[in-house]
N, C-alpha and C positions, 0 to 999 in steps of 0.2 A: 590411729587407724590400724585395723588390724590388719596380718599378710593376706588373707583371703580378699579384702575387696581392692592390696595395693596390689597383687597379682590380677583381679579383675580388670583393673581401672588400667593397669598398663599393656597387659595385651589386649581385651576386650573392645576396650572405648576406642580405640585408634579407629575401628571398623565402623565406628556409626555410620557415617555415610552412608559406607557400604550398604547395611543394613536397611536404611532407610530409602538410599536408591530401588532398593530388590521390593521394598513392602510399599512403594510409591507406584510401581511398574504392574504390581498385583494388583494391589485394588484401587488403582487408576484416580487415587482422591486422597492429596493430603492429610485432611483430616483421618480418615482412615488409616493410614500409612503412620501418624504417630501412634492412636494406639495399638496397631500393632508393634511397630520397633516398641512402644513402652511396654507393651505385654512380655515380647522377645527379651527384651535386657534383662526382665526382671527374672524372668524362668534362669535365662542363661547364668545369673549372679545363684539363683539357687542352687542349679546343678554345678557350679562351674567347679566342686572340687571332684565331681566323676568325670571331669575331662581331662580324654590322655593323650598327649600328642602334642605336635609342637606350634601349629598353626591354628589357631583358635577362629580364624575366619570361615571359614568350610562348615565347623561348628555351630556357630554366631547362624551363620546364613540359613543352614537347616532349621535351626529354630524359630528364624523367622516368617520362614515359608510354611513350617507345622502351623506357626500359631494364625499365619493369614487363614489355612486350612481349616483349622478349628473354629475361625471366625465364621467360615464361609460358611459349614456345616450349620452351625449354631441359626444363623439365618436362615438356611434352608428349612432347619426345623420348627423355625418359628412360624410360616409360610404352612405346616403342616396343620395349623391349629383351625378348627372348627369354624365358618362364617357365621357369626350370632345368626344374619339377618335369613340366611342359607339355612341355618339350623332347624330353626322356629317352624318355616313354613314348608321342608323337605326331605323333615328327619334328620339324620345324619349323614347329612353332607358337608365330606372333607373336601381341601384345597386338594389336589394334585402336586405332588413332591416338586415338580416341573413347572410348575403354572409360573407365567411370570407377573410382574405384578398389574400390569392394564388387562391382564387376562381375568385377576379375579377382581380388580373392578366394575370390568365390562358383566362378570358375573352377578357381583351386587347389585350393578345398576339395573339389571333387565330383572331380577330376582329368579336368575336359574340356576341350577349345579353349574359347579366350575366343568366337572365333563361334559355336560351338554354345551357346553360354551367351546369350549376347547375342538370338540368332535365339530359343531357347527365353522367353527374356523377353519378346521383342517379340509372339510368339504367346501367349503370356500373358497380356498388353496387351492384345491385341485381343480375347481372347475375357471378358476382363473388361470391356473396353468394350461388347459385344456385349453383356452380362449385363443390365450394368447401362442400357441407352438401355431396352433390352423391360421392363425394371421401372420406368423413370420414367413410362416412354410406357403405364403398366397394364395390360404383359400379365402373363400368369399361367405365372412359369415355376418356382416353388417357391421365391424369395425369397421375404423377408416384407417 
């Protein structure tokens, strides 16, 4: 075994937990949570002879919240990709960077743009919020 991974393996690995508590806490689902601490170790074993300092936890821990980050990006961007069924019959229409996923369901299902989906919901919103303030505030608009 050479000294870089027995330097890795003896400050490093102490912190899994660590590591794995923080990337469990992120993305709220185990299986997620391994790859990333697997993602994180592995970066950390690469870079770990440009690290300087004496506490390799602080370290460890950044790495594993970039790589949740990179994860989460990676997802967003995938969400950014084109609806075939959206495509075909409305041009080019894109998901919304934000859309969440029952949003562009609800999109496929009806076959409209994710913005007209989205816009139709938000006015939805509002006119339920409207509803509902004139019924706490007791007026009389035919709720009960």
């Amino acid at each position: 075994m050479d000294d870089r991974r027995r330097r890795f393996e003896t400050q490093a690995l102490p912190h899994l937990d660590a590591a794995y508590n923080l990337a469990r806490w992120l993305t709220r689902s185990s299986a997620e949570a391994d790859d990333v601490v697997q993602d994180a170790m592995l970066r950390a074993f690469r870079a770990f002879d440009t690290f300087r300092g004496s506490d390799v936890k602080p370290w460890l821990l950044a790495i594993v919240r970039n790589c949740y980050l990179t994860k989460l990006r990676d997802r967003r961007t995938k969400l950014d990709m084109p609806l075939p069924e959206a495509e075909s019959e409305y041009g080019n229409a894109f998901v919304v960077a934000n859309a969440d996923p029952e949003t562009i369901v609800a999109a496929a299902a009806i076959g409209a743009p994710i913005g007209t989906v989205m816009s139709r919901l938000a006015r939805a919103r509002a006119l339920l919020k409207d509803k509902w303030l004139e019924h706490t505030q007791g007026g009389s608009d035919g709720l009960p």
